[in-house]
C-alpha positions in Angstrom: 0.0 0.0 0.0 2.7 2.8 0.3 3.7 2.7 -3.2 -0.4 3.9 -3.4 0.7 7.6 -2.5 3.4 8.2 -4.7 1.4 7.2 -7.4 -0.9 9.0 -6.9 0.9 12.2 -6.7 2.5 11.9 -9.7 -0.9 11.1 -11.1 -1.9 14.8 -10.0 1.2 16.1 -11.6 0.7 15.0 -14.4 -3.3 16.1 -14.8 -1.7 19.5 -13.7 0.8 19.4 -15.8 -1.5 18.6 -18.9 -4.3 21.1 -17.4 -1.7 23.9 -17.7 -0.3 22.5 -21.3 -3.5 22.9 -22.9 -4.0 26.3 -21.2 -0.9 27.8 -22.8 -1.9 26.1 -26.1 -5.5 28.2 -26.2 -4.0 31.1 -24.7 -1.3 30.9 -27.5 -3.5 29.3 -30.6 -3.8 32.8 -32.5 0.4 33.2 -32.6 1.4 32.7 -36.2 3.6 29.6 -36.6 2.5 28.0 -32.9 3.4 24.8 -32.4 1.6 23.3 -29.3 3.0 21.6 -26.3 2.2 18.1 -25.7 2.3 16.0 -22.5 3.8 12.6 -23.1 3.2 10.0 -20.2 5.2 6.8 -19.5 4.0 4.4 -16.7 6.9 3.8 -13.9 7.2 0.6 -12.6 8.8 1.5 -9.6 7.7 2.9 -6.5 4.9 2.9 -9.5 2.8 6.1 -11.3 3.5 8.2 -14.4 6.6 9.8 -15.4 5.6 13.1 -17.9 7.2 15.8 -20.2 6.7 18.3 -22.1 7.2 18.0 -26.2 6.0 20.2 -29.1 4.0 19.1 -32.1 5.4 19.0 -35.7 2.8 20.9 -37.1 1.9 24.0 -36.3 -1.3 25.0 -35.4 -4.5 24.3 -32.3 -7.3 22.8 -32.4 -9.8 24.0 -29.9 -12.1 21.4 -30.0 -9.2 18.8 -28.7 -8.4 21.6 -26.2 -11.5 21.4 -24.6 -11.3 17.9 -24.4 -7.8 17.5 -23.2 -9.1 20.3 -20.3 -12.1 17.6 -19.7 -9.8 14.4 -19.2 -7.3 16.3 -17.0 -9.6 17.5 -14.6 -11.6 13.9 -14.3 -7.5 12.5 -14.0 -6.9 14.5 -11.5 -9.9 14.0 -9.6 -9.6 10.4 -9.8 -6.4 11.0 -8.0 -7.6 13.0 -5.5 -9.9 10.3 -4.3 -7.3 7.8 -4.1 -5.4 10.4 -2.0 -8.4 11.2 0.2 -9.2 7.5 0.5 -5.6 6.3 1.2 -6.3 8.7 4.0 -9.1 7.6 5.0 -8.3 4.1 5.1 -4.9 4.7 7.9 -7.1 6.5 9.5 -10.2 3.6 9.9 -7.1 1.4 10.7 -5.4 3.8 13.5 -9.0 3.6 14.6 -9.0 0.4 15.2 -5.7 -0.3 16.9 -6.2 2.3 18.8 
């Protein structure tokens, strides 16, 4: 269970991470000759969660439409990470409960 929290964080990092990626990429999407940033993810086997960085595209250019959605399935990532945070939490706590 304590590889849990690590994982988890990194799992909000990364939603973060791509939450503020497409950010720059609408705040930027008028520039002439923009190529926007991408967040590549690779799982980590060990202590276990998502190693991310940052890359550009090859072609220039936004598309607001993927924007939005990219916004969309950072914010439910990092949710779901939340919760696994909160009930990580909640769980220790039950069990200091209970040996207590």
């Amino acid at each position: 269970m304590p590889s849990i929290l690590p994982a988890a964080a990194s799992g909000l990092q990364a939603a973060q991470l791509r939450l503020a990626s497409s950010a720059h990429n609408v705040a930027n999407m008028n520039t002439p000759g923009f190529h926007r940033q991408q967040v590549q993810q690779q799982a980590e086997p060990h202590p276990g969660g998502v190693r991310t960085q940052l890359a550009r595209a090859v072609q220039p250019g936004v598309a607001l439409e993927a924007e939005a959605v990219e916004q969309i399935a950072a914010t439910y990532a990092f949710k779901a990470n939340a919760l696994v945070l909160r009930t990580a939490a909640e769980m220790a706590g039950a069990l200091l409960d209970e040996r207590a």
